[in-house]
C-alpha positions as CSV (number, residue, x, y, z in Angstrom):
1,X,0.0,0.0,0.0
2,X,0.9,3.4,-0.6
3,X,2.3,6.1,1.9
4,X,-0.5,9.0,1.8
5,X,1.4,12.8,1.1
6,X,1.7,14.3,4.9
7,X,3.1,17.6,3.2
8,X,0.6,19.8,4.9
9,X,0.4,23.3,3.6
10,X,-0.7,25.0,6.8
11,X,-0.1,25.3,10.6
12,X,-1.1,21.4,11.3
13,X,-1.4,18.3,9.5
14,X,-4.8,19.6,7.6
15,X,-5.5,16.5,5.4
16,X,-4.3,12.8,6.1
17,X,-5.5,10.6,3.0
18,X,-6.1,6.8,4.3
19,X,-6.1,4.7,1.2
20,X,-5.3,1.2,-0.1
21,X,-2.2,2.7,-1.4
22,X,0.3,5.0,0.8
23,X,2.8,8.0,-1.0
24,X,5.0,10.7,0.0
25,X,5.5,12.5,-2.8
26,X,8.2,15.5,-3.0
27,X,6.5,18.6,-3.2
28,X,8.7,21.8,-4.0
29,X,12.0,21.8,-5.9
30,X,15.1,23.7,-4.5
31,X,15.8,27.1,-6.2
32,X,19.7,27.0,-5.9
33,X,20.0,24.5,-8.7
34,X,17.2,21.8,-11.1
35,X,16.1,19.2,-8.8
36,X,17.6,15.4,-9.3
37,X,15.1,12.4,-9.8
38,X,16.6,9.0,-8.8
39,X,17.7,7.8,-12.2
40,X,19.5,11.5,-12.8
41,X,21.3,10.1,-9.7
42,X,22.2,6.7,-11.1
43,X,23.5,8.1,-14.4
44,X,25.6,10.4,-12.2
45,X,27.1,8.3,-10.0
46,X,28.0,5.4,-12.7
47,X,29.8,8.3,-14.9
48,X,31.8,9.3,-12.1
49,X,32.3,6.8,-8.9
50,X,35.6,5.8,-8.7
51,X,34.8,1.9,-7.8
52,X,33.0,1.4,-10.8
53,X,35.9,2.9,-12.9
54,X,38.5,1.1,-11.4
55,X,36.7,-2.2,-11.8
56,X,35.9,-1.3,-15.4
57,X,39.8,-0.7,-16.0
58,X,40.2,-4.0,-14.6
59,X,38.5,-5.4,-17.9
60,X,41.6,-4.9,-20.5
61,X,43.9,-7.1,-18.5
62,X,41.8,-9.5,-18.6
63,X,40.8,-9.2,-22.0
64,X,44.5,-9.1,-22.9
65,X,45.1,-12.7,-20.6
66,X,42.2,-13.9,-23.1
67,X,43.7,-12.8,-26.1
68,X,47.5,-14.4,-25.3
69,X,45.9,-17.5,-24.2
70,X,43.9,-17.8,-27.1
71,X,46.6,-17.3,-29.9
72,X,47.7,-20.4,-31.8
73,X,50.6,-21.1,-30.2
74,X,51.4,-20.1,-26.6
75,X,55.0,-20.0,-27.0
76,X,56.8,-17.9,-29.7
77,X,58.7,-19.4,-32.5
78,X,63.2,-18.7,-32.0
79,X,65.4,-17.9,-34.7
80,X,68.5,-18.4,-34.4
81,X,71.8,-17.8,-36.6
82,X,75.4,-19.6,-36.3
83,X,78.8,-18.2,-38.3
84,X,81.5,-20.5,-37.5
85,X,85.2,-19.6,-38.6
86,X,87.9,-22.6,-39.2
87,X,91.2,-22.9,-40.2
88,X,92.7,-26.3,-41.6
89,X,96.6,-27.0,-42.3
90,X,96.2,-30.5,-44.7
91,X,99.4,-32.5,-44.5
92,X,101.7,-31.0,-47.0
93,X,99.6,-27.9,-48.0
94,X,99.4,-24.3,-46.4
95,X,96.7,-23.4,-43.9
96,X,93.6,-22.5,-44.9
97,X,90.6,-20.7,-43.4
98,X,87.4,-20.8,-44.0
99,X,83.7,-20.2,-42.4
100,X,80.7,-21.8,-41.9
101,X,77.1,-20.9,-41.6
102,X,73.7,-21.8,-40.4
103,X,70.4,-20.3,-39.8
104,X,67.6,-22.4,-37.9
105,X,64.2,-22.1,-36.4
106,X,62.7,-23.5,-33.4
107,X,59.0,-24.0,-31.8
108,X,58.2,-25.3,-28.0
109,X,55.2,-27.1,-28.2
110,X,52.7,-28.0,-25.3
111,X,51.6,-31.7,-25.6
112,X,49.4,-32.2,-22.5
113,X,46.4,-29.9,-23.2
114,X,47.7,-27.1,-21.3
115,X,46.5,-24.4,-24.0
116,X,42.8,-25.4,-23.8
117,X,43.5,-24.7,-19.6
118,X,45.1,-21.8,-20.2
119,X,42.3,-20.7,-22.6
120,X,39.3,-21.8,-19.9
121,X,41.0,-20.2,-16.8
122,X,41.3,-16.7,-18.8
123,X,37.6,-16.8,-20.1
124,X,36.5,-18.1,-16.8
125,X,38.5,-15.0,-15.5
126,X,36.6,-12.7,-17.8
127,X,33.8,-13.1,-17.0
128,X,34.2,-13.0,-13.2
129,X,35.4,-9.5,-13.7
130,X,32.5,-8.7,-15.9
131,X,30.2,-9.7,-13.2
132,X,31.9,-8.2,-10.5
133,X,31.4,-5.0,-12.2
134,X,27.4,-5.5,-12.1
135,X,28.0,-6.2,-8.6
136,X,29.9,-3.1,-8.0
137,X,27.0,-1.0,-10.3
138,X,24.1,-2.6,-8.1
139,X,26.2,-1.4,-5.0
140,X,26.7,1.9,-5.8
141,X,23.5,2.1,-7.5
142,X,21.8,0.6,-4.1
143,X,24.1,3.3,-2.3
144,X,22.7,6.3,-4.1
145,X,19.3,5.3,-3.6
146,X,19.4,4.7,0.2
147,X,21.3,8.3,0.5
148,X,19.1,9.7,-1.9
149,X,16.1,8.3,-0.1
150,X,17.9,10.1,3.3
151,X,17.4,13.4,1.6
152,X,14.0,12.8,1.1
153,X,12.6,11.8,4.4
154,X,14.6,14.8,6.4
155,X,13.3,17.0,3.8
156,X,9.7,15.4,5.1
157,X,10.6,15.9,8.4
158,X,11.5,19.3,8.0
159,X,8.2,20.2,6.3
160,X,6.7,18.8,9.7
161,X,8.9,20.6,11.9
162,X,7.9,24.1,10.0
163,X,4.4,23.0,10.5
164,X,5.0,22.1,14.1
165,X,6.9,25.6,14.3
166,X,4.1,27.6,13.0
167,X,1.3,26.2,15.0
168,X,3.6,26.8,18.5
169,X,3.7,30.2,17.1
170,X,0.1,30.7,16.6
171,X,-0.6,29.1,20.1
172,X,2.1,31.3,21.7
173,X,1.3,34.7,20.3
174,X,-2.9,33.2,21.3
175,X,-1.9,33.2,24.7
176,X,0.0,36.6,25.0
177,X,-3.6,37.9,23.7
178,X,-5.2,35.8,26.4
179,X,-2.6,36.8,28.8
180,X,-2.9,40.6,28.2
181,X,-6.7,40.1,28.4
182,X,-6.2,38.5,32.1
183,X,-7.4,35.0,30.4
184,X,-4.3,33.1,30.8
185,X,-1.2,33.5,33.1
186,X,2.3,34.1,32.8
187,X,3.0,30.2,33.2
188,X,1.2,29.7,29.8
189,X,2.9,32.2,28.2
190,X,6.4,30.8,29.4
191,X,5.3,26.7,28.0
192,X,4.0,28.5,24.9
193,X,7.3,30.5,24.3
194,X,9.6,27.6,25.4
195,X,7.5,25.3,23.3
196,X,7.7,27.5,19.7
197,X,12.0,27.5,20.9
198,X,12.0,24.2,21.1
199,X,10.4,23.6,17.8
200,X,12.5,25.9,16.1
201,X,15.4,24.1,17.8
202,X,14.6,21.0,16.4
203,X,14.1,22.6,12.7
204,X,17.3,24.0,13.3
205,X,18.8,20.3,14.0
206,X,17.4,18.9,11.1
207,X,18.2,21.3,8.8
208,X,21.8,20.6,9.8
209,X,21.3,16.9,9.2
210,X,19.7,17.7,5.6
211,X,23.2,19.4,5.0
212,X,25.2,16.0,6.2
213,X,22.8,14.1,3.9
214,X,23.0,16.2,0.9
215,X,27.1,16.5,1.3
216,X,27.7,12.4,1.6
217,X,25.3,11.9,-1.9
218,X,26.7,14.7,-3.2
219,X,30.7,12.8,-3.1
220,X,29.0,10.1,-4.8
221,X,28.0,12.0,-7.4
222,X,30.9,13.7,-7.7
223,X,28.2,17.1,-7.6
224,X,30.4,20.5,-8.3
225,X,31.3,22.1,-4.7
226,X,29.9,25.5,-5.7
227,X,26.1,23.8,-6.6
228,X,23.5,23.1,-4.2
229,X,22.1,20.0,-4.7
230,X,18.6,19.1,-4.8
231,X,16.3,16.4,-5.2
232,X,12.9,15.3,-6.3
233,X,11.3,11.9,-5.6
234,X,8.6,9.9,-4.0
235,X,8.7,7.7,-1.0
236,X,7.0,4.2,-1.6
237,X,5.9,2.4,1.1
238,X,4.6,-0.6,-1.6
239,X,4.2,-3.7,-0.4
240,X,6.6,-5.9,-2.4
241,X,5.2,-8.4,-5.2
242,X,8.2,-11.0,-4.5
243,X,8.4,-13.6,-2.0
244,X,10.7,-14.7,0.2
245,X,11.5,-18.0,-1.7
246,X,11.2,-15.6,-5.1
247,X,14.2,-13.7,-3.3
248,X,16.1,-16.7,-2.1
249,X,16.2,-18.0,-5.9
250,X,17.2,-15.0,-7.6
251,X,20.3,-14.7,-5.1
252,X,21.8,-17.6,-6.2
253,X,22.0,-15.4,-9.4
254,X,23.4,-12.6,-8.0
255,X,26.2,-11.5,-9.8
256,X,28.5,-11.0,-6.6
257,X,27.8,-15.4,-6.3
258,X,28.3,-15.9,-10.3
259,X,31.7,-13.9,-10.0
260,X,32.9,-16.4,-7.4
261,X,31.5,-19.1,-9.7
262,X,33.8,-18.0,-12.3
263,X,36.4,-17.1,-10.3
264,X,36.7,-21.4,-8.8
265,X,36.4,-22.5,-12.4
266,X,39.4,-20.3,-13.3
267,X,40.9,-21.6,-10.1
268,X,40.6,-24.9,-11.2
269,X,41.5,-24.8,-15.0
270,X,44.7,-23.2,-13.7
271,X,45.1,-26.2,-11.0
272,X,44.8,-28.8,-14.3
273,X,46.9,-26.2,-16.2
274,X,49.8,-26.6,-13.5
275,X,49.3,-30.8,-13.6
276,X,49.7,-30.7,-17.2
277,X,53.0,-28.8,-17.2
278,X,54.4,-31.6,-15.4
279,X,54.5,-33.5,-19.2
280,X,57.7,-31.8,-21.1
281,X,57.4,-29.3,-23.5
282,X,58.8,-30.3,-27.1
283,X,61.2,-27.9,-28.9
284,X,61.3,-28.6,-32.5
285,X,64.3,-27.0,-34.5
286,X,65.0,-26.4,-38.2
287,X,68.1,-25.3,-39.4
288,X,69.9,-24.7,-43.1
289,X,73.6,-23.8,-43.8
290,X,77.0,-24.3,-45.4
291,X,79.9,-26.3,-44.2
292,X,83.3,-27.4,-45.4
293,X,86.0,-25.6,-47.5
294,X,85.1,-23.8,-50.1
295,X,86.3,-26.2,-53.2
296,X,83.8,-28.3,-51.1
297,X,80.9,-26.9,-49.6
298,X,78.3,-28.7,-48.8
299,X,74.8,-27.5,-47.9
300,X,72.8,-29.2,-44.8
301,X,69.6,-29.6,-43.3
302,X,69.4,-30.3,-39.5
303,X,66.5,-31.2,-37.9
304,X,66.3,-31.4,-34.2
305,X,64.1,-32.9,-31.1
306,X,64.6,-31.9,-27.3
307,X,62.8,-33.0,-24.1
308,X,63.7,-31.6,-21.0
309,X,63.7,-34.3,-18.5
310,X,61.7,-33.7,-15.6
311,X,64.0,-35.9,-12.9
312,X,64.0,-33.2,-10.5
313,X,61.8,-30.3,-10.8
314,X,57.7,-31.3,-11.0
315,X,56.3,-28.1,-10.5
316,X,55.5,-28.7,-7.0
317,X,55.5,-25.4,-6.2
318,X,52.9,-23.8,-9.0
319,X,50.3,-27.4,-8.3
320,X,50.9,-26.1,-4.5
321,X,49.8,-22.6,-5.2
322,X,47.3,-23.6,-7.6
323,X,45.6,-25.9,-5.5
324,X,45.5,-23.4,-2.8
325,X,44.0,-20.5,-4.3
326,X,41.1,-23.4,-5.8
327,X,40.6,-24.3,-1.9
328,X,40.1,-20.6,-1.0
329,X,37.8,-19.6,-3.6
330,X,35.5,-22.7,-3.0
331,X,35.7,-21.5,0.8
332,X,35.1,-17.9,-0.3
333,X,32.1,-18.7,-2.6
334,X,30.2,-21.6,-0.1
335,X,30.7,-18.9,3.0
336,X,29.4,-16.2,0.6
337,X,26.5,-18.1,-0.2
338,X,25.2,-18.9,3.4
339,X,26.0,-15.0,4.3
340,X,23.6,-13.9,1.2
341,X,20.7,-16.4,2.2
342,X,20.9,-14.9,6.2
343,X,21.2,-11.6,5.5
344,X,18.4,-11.9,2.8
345,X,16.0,-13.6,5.9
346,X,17.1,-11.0,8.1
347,X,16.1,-8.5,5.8
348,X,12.9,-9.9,4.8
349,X,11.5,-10.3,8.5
350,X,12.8,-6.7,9.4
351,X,10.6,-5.6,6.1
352,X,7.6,-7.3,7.5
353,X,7.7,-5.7,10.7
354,X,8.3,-2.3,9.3
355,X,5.1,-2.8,7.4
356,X,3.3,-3.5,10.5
357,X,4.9,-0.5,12.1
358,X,3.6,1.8,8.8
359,X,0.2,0.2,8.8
360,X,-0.4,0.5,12.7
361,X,0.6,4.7,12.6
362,X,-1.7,4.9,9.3
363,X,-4.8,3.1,10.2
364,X,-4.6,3.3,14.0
365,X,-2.7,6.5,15.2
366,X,-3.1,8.8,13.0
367,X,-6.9,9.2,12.7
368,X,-7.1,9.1,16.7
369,X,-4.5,12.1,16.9
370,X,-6.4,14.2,14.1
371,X,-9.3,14.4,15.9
372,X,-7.6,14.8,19.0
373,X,-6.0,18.1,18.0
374,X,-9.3,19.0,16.5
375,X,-11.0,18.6,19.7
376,X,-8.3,20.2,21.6
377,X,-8.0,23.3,19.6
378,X,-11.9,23.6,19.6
379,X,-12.0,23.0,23.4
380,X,-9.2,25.6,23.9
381,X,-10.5,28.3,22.4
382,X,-13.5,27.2,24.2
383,X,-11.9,27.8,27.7
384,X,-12.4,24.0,28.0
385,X,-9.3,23.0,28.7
386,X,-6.2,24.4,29.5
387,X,-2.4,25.0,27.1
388,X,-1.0,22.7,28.7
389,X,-3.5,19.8,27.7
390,X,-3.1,21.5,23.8
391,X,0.5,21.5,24.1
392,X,0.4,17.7,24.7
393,X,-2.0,16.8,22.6
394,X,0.0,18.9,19.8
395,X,2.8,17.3,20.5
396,X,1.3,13.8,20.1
397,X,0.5,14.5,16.7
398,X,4.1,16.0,15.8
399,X,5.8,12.3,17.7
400,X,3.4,10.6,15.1
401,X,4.5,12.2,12.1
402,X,8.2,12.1,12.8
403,X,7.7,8.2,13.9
404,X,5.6,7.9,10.8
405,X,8.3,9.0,8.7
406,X,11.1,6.9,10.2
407,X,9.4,3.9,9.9
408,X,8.7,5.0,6.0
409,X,12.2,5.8,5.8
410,X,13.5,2.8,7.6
411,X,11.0,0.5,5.2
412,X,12.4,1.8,2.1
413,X,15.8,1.5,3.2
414,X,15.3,-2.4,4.1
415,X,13.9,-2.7,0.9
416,X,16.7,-1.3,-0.9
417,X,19.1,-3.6,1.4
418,X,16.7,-6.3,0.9
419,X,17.4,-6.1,-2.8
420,X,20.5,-5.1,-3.1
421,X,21.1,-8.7,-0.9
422,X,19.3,-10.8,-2.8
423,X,19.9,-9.6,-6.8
424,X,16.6,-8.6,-7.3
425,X,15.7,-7.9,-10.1
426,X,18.0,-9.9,-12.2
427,X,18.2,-7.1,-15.1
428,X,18.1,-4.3,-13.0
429,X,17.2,-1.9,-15.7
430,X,13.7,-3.4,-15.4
431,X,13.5,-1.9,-12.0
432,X,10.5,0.2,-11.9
433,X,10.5,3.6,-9.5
């Protein structure tokens, strides 16, 4: 249900609207500079927050990996050149020099599979980093929106306060007519006086808080330091269409879980690729040249074979490492799972009780209240009752409001947590405000 508009225009709360649905819709823009909506504020912050870029940059390196590893031959071919000079003495004949020459190629080739590893581990790899920079977007854009809602609901409060400000006013400067008139006594004029300072007190604290608010969405914005910012919006108090099972599925498709998904199949491609280096590497050489005196050269072709033998070094060390960053990641992702699926529980009860908390202040409290302070202010002026009993009675209605809009706040809050938690929506450009 929706949060009904508690922007009253005058003294008190003049007109509470009790329907199936509940809204607090933003009212007045700010003058100093054009007002923000919620999506201005995600375009913003994913232009400009430095976590997003820096896990963007991230994406070349690993595109780079994937583009090495998928060439046709991991290791590059050698050239190599000889120029060999001789001299000779035959029996019975001066010395004679002469030189020799050769020029050969050679290729190292993998035999155990280790390119389609190699290959696997850096698309694996890819696309970890490609989801871990949807996981950063829904964070920051999960961030902006809870600060952004922050604005919103002190700027509420603030319209309450004024109200609250201006009916202490009106009751105060009452009673300094009643007072002068020999109606009312000095007492009342003192609670009446200290009342409005009190009211203008608490503006005065909130106004400060509205500063705090706008400053910390402001840095994520990356908003110019010489422009005030401001912000339009709603406050829905909607009663979520998911379920709690709904949620539990889509966070096993979060893309925080799919990165770590990605990240263990890298981890273990590069755990086969370090088994499979074990197996030698072939080198294959080709060389041409000349050799012999010159009266009778002869041309040659020489084709060559090595294996390394691995007697003493198995690549203990890489399996080792290997191994251990595959142990850490399947520890990382299964702890990671079971802190989504409690903190998405948590969340969901929480939301269920500040729905209860919403409904009991719209459907219970709030009508009493109203015609309490139209009774009071009737009976007052009436001589029926005295300012202290209107003072109370006033400030009933003013603890309502401001509890009324914390539990709104607090509600939409959870619900941005709550989905933020448990990947919701999957595409979360079909997110509806």
């Amino acid at each position: 249900m929706f949060l009904g508009n508690l922007a009253g225009g005058g003294a008190w709360l003049r007109a509470l609207g009790i329907v199936a649905g509940i809204s607090l819709a933003m009212g007045a823009t700010r003058a100093a500079a054009a007002p923000l909506t919620l999506e201005d504020a995600w375009r913003l912050a994913e232009t400009a927050n430095p976590a997003l870029r820096a896990a963007q940059a991230r994406l070349s390196a690993a595109e780079g990996q994937l583009r090495d590893a998928s060439s046709l031959l991991y290791n590059n071919p050698s050239l190599s050149t000889d120029q060999t000079s001789r001299r000779s003495t035959p029996s019975g004949q001066a010395e004679n020099s002469y030189n020799e020459q050769a020029f050969g190629i050679s290729q190292t080739f993998e035999i155990a599979g280790q390119a389609g590893y190699r290959r696997s581990a850096a698309e694996q790899e890819l696309a970890a980093i490609r989801k871990l920079i949807d996981e950063t977007r829904r964070q920051i854009r999960a961030e902006v929106e809870q600060r952004f809602v922050r604005v919103l609901v002190l700027e509420r409060r603030i319209d309450a306060e004024r109200d609250a400000v201006a009916a202490v006013e009106e009751a105060a400067a009452a009673v300094k007519r009643r007072m002068a008139a020999g109606e009312d006594s000095r007492l009342d004029a003192n609670l009446a006086s200290v009342e409005a300072e009190r009211s203008r007190n608490q503006l005065a604290a909130l106004s400060e808080q509205l500063l705090q608010a706008q400053a910390e969405l402001a840095a994520m914005l990356q908003w110019p330091a010489n422009s005030v910012l401001a912000v339009v919006g709603e406050l829905n108090a909607e009663t979520p269409a998911y379920t709690l099972d709904t949620l539990l599925g889509s966070a096993t498709k979060r893309p925080q879980l799919q990165a770590l998904e990605h990240r263990e199949a890298a981890a273990r491609r590069r755990l086969d690729l370090e088994n499979a280096s074990v197996v030698p590497d072939v080198t294959l050489g080709l060389s041409v040249g000349q050799d012999a005196p010159y009266d009778s050269r002869e041309r040659f072709t020489r084709l060559t074979l090595s294996v390394p033998l691995p007697l003493f070094r198995r690549n203990a060390a890489g399996i080792g490492k290997a191994a251990t960053e595959l142990a850490q990641t399947e520890i990382e992702r299964e702890s990671t799972v079971r802190d989504v699926n409690a903190q998405v529980r948590t969340l969901w009860q929480r939301l269920g009780s500040l729905k209860e908390r919403v409904k009991r202040l719209t459907e219970s409290v709030y009508p009493a209240l109203d015609e309490n302070r139209r009774l009071s202010t009737s009976a007052y002026r009436a001589g029926e009752i005295g300012l202290l009993q209107l003072l109370l009675v006033n400030r009933q209605l003013l603890d309502a409001r401001r509890d009324y809009l914390d539990a709104v706040g607090e509600f939409v809050q959870t619900r941005i947590a709550l989905e933020q938690a448990a990947g919701w929506p999957a595409d979360q450009t079909e997110k509806q405000k």
